[in-house]
PDB file of N, CA, C and O in Angstrom, chain B, residues numbered from 101:
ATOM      1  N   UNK B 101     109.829 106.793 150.279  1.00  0.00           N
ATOM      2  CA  UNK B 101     108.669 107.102 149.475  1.00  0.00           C
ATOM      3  C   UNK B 101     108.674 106.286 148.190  1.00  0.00           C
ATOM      4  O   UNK B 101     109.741 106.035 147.631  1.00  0.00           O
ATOM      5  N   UNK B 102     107.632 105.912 147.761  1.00  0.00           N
ATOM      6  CA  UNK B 102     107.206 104.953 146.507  1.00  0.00           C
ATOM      7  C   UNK B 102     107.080 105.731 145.514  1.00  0.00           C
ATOM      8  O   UNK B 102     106.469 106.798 145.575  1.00  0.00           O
ATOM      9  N   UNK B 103     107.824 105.141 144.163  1.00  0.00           N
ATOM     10  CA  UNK B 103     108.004 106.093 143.722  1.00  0.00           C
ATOM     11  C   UNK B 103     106.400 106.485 143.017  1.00  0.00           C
ATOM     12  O   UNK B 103     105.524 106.186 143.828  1.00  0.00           O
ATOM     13  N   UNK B 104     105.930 106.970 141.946  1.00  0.00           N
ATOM     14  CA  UNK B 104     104.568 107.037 141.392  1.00  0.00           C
ATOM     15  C   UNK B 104     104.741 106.625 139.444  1.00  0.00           C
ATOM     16  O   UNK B 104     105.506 107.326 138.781  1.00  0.00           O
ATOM     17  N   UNK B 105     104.144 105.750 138.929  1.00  0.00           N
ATOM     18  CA  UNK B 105     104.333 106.121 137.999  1.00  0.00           C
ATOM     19  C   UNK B 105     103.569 106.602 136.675  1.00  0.00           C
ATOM     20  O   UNK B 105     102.392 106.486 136.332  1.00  0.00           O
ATOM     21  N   UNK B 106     104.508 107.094 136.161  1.00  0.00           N
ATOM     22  CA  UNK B 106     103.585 108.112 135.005  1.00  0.00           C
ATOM     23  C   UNK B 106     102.606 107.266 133.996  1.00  0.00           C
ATOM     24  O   UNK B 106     103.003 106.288 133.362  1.00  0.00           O
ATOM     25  N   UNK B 107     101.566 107.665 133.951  1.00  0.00           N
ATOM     26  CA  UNK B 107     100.528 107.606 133.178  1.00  0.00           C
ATOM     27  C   UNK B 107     101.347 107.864 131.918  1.00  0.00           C
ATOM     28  O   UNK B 107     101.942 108.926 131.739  1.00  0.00           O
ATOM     29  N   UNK B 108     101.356 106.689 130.917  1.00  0.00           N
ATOM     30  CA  UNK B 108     101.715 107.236 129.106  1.00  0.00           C
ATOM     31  C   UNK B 108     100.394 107.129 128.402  1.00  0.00           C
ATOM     32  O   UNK B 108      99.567 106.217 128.389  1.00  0.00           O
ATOM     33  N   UNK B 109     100.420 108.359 127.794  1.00  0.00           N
ATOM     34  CA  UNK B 109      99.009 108.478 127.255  1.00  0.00           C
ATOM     35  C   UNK B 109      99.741 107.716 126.030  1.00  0.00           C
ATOM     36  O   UNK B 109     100.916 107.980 125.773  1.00  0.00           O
ATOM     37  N   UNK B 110      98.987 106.729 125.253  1.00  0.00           N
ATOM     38  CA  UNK B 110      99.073 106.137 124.163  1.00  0.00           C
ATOM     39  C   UNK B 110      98.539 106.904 123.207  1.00  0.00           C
ATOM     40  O   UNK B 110      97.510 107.455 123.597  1.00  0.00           O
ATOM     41  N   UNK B 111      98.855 107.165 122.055  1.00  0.00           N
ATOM     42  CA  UNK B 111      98.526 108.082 120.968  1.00  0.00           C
ATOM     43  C   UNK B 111      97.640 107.336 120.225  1.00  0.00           C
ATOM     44  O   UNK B 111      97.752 106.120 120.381  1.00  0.00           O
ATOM     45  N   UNK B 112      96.698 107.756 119.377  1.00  0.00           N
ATOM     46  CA  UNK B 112      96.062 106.701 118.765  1.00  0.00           C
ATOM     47  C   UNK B 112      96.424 106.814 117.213  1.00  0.00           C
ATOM     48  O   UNK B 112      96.105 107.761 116.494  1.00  0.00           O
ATOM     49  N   UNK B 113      97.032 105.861 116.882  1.00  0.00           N
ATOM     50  CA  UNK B 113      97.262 105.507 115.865  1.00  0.00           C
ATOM     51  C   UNK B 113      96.745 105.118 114.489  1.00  0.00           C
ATOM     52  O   UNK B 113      96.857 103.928 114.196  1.00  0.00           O
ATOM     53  N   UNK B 114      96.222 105.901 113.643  1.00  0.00           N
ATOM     54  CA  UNK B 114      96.098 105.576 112.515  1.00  0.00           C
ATOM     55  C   UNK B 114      96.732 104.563 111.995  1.00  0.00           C
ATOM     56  O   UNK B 114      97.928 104.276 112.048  1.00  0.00           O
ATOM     57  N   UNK B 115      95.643 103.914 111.368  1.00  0.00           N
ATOM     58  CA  UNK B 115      96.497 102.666 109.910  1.00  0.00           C
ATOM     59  C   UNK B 115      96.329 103.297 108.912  1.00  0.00           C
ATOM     60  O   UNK B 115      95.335 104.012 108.783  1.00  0.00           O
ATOM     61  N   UNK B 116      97.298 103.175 107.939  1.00  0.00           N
ATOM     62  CA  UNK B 116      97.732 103.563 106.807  1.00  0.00           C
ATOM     63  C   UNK B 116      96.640 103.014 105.756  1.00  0.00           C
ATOM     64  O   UNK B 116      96.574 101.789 105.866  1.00  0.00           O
ATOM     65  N   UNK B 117      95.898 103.433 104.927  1.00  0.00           N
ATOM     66  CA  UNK B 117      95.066 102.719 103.794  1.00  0.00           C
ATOM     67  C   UNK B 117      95.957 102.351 103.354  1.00  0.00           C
ATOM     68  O   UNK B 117      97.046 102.910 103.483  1.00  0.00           O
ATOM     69  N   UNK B 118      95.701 100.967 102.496  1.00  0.00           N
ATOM     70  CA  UNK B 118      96.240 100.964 101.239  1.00  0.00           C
ATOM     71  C   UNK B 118      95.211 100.996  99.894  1.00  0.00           C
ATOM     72  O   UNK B 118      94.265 100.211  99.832  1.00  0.00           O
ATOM     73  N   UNK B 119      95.532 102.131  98.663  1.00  0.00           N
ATOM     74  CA  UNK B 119      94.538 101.745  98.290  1.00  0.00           C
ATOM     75  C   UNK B 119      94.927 100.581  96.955  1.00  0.00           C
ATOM     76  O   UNK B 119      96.007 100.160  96.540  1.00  0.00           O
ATOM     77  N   UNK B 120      93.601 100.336  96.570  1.00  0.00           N
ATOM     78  CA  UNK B 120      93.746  98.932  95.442  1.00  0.00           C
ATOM     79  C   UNK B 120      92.552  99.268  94.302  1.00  0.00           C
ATOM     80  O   UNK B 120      91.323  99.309  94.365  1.00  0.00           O
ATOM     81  N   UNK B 121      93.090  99.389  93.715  1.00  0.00           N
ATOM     82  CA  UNK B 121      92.540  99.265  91.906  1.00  0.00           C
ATOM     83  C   UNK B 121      91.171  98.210  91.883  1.00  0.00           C
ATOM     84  O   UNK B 121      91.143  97.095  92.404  1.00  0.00           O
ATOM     85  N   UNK B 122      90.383  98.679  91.357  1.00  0.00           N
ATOM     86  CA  UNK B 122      89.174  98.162  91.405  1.00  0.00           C
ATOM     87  C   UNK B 122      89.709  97.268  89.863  1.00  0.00           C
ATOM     88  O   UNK B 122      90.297  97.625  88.842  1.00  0.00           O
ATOM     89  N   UNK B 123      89.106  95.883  90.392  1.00  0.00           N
ATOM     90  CA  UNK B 123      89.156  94.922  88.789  1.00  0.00           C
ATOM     91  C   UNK B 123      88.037  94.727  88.111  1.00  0.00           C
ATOM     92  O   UNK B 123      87.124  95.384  88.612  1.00  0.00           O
ATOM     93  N   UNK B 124      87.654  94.007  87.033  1.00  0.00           N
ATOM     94  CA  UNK B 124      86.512  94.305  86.539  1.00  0.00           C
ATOM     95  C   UNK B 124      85.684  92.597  87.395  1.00  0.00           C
ATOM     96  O   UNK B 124      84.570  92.173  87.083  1.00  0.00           O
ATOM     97  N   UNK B 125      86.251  92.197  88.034  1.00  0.00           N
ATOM     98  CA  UNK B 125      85.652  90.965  88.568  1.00  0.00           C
ATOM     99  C   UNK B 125      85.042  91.587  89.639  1.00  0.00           C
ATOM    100  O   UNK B 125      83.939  91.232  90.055  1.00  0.00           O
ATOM    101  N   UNK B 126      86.106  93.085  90.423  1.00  0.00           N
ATOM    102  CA  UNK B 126      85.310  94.036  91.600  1.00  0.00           C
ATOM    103  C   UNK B 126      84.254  94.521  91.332  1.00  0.00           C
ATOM    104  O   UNK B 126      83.428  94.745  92.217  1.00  0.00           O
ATOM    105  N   UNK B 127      84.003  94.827  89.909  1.00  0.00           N
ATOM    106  CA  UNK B 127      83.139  95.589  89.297  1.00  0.00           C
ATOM    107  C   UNK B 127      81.804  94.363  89.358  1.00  0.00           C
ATOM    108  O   UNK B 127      80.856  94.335  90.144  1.00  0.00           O
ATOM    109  N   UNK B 128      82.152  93.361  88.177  1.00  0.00           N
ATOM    110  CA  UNK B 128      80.715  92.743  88.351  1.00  0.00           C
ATOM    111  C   UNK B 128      79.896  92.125  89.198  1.00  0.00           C
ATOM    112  O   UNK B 128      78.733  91.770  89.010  1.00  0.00           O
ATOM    113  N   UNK B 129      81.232  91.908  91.078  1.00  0.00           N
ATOM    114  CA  UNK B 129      80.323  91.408  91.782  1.00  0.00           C
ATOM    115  C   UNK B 129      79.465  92.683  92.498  1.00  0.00           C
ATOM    116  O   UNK B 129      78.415  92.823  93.126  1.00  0.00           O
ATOM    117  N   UNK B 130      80.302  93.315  92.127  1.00  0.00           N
ATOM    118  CA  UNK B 130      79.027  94.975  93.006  1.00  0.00           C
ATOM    119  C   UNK B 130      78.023  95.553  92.162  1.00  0.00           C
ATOM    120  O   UNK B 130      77.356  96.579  92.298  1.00  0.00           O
ATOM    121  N   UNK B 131      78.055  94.634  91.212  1.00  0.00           N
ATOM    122  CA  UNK B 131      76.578  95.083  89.939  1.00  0.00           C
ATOM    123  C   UNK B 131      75.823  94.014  90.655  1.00  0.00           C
ATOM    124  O   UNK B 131      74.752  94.197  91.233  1.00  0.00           O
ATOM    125  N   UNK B 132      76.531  92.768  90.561  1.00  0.00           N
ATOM    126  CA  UNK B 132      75.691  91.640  90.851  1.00  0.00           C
ATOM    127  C   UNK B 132      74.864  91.584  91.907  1.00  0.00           C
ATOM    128  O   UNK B 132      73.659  91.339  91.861  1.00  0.00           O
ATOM    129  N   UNK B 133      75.810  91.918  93.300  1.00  0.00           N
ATOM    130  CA  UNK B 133      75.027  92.075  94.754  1.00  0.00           C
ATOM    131  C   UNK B 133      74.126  93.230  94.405  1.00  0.00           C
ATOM    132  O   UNK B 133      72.917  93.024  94.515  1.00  0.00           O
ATOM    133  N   UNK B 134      74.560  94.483  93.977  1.00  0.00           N
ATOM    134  CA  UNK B 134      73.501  95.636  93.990  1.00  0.00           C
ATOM    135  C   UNK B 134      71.967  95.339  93.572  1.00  0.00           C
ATOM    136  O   UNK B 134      70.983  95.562  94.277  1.00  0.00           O
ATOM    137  N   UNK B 135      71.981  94.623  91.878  1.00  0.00           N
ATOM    138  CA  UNK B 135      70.877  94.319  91.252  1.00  0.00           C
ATOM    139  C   UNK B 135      70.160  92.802  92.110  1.00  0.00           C
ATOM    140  O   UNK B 135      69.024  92.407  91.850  1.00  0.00           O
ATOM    141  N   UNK B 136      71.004  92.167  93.052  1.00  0.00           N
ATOM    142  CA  UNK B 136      69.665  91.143  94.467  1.00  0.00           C
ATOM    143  C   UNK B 136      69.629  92.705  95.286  1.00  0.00           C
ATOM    144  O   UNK B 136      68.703  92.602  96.090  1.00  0.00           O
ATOM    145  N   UNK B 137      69.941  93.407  95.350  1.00  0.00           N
ATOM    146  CA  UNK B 137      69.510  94.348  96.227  1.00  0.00           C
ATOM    147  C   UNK B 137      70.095  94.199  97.745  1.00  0.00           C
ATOM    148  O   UNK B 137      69.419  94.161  98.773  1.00  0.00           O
ATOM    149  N   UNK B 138      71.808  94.106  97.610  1.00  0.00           N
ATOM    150  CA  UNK B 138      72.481  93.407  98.737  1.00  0.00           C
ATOM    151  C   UNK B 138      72.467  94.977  99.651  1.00  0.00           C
ATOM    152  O   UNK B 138      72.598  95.985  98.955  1.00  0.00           O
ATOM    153  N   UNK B 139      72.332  95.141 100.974  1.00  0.00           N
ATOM    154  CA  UNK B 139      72.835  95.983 101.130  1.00  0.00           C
ATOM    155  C   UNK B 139      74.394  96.606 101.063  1.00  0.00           C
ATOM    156  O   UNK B 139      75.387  95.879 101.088  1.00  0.00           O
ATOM    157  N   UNK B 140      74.448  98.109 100.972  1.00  0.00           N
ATOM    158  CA  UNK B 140      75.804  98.157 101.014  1.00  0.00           C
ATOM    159  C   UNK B 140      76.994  97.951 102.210  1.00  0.00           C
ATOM    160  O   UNK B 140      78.109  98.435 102.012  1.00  0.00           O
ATOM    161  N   UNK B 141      76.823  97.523 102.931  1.00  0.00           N
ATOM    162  CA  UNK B 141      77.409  97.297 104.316  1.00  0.00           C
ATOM    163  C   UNK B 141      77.972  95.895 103.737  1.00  0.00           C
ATOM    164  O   UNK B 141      79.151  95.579 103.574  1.00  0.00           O
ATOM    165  N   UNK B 142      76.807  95.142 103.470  1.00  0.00           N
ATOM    166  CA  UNK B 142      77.302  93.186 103.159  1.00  0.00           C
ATOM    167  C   UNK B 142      78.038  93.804 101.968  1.00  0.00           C
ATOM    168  O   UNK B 142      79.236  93.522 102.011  1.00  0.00           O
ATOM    169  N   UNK B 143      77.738  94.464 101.048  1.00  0.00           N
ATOM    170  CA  UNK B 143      78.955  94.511  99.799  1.00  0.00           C
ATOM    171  C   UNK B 143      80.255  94.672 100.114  1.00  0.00           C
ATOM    172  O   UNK B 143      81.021  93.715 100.006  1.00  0.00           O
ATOM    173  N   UNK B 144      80.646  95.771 100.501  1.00  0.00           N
ATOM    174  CA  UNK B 144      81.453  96.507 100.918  1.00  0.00           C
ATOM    175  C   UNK B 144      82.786  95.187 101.780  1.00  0.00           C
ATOM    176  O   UNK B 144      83.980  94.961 101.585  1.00  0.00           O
ATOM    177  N   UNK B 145      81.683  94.585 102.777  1.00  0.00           N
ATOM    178  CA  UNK B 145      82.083  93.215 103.368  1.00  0.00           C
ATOM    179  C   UNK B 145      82.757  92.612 102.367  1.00  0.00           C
ATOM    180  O   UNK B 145      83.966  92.450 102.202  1.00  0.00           O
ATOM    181  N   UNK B 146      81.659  92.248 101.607  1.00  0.00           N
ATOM    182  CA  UNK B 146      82.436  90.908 100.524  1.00  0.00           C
ATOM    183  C   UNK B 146      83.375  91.122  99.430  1.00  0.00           C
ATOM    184  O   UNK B 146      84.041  90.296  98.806  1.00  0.00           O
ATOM    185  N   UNK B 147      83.273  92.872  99.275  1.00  0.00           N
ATOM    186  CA  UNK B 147      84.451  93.026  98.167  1.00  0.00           C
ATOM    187  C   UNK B 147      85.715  93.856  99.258  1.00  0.00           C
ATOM    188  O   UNK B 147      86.469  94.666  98.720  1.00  0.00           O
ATOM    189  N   UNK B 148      85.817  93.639 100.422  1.00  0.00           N
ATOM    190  CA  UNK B 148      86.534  94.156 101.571  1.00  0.00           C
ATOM    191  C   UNK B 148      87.512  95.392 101.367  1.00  0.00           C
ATOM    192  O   UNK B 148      88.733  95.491 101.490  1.00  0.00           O
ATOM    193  N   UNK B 149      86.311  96.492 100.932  1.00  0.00           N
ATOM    194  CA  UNK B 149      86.521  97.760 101.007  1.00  0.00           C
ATOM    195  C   UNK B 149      85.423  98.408 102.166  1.00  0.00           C
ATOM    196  O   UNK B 149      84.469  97.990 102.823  1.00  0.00           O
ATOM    197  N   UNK B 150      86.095  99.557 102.010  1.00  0.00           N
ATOM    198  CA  UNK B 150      84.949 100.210 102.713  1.00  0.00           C
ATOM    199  C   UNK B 150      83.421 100.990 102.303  1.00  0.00           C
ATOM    200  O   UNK B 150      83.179 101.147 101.106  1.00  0.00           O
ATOM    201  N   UNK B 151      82.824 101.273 102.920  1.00  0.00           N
ATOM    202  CA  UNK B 151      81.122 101.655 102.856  1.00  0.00           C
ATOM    203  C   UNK B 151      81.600 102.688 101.353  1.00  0.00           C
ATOM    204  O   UNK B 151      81.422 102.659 100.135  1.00  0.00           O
ATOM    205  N   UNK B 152      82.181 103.406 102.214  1.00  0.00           N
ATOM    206  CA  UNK B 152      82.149 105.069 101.211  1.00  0.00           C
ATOM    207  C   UNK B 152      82.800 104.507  99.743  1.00  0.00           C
ATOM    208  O   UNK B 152      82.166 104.555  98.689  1.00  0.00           O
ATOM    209  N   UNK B 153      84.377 103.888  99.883  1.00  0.00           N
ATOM    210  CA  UNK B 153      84.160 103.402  98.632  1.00  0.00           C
ATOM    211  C   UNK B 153      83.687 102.531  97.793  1.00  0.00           C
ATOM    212  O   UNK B 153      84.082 102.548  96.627  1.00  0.00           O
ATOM    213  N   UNK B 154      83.003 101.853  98.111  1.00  0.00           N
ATOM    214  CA  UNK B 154      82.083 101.192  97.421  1.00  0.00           C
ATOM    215  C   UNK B 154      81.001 102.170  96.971  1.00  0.00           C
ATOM    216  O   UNK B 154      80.807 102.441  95.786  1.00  0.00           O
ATOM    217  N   UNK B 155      80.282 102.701  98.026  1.00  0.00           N
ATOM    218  CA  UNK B 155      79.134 103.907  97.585  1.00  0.00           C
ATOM    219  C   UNK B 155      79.417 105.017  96.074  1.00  0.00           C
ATOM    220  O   UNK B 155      78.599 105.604  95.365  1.00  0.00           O
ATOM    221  N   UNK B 156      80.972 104.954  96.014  1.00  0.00           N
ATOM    222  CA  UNK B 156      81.437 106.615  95.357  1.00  0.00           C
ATOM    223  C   UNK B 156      81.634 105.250  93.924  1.00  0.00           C
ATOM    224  O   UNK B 156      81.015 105.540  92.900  1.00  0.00           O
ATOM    225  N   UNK B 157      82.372 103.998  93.892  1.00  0.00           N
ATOM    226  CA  UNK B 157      82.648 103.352  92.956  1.00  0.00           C
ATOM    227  C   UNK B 157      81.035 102.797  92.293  1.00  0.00           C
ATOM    228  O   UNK B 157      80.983 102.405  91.127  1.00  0.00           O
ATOM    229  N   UNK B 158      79.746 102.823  93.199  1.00  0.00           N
ATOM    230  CA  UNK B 158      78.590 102.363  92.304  1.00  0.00           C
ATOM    231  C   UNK B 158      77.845 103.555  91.861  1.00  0.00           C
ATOM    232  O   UNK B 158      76.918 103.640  91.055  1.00  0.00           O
ATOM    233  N   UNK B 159      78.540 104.599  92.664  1.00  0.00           N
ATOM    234  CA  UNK B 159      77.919 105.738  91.784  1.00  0.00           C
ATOM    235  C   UNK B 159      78.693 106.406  90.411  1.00  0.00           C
ATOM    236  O   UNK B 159      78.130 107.049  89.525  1.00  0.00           O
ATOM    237  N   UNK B 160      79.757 106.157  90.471  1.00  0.00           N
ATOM    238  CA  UNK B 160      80.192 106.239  89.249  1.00  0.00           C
ATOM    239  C   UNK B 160      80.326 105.322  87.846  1.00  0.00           C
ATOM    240  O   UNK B 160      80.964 105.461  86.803  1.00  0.00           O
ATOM    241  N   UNK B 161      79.205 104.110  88.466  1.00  0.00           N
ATOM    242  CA  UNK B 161      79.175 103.349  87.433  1.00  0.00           C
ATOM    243  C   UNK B 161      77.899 103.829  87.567  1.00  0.00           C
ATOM    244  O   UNK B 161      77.360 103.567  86.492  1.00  0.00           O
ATOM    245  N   UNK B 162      77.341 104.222  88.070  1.00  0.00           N
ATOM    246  CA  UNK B 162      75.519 104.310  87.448  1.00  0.00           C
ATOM    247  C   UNK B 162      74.830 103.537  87.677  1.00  0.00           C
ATOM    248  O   UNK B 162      73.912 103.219  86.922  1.00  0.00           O
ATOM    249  N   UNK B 163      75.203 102.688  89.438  1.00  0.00           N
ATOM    250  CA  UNK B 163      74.697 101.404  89.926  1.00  0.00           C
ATOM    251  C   UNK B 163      73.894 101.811  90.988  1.00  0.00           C
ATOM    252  O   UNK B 163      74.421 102.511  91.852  1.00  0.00           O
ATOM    253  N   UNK B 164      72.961 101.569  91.068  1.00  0.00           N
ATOM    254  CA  UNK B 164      71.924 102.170  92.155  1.00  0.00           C
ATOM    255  C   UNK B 164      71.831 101.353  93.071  1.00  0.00           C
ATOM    256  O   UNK B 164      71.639 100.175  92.771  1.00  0.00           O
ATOM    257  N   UNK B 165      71.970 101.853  94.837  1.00  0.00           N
ATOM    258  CA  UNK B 165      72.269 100.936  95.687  1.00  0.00           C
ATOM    259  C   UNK B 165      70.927 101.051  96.371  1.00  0.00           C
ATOM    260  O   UNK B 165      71.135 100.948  97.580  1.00  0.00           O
ATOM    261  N   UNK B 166      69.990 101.174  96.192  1.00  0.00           N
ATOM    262  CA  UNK B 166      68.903 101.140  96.734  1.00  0.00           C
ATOM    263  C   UNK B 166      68.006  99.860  96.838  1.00  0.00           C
ATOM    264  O   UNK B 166      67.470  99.254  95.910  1.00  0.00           O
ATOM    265  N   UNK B 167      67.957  99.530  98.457  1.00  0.00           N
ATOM    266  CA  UNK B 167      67.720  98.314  98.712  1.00  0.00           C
ATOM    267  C   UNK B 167      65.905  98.185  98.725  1.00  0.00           C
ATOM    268  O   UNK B 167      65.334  97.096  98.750  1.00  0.00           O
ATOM    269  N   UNK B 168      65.352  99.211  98.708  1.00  0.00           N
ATOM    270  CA  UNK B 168      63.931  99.054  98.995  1.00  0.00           C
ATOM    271  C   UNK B 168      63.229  98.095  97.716  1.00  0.00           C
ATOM    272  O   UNK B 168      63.726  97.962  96.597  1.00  0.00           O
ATOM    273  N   UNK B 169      62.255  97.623  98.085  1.00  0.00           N
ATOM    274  CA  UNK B 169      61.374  96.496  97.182  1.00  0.00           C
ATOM    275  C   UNK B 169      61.308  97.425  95.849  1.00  0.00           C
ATOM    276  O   UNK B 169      60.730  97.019  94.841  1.00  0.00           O
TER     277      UNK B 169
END
């Protein structure tokens, strides 16, 4: 008889954040993109954080991410 072999369920693995200190160069390019009216997805991209923190860091500067005309 053959033997059979076991199915390993692979666990899914979290990555570890790391987090990183916002600089004030982080700061003025997410004033800068905000006020062309970048969306926050391309920001987030170009200062290579994520959506939410970028969202929670322009709201605590009092940066309005609102892309409409």
């Amino acid at each position: 008889m053959a033997k059979k072999k076991k199915s390993v369920k692979k666990e899914s693995v979290k990555k570890k954040s790391v987090r990183r200190a916002w600089t004030t160069a982080d700061v003025r390019e997410l004033k800068s993109l905000a006020k062309k009216k970048v969306g926050v997805s391309k920001i987030s991209k170009a200062l290579k954080r994520t959506v939410g923190a970028t969202a929670v860091k322009a709201h605590q500067l009092g940066v309005s991410l609102d892309t409409r005309g």
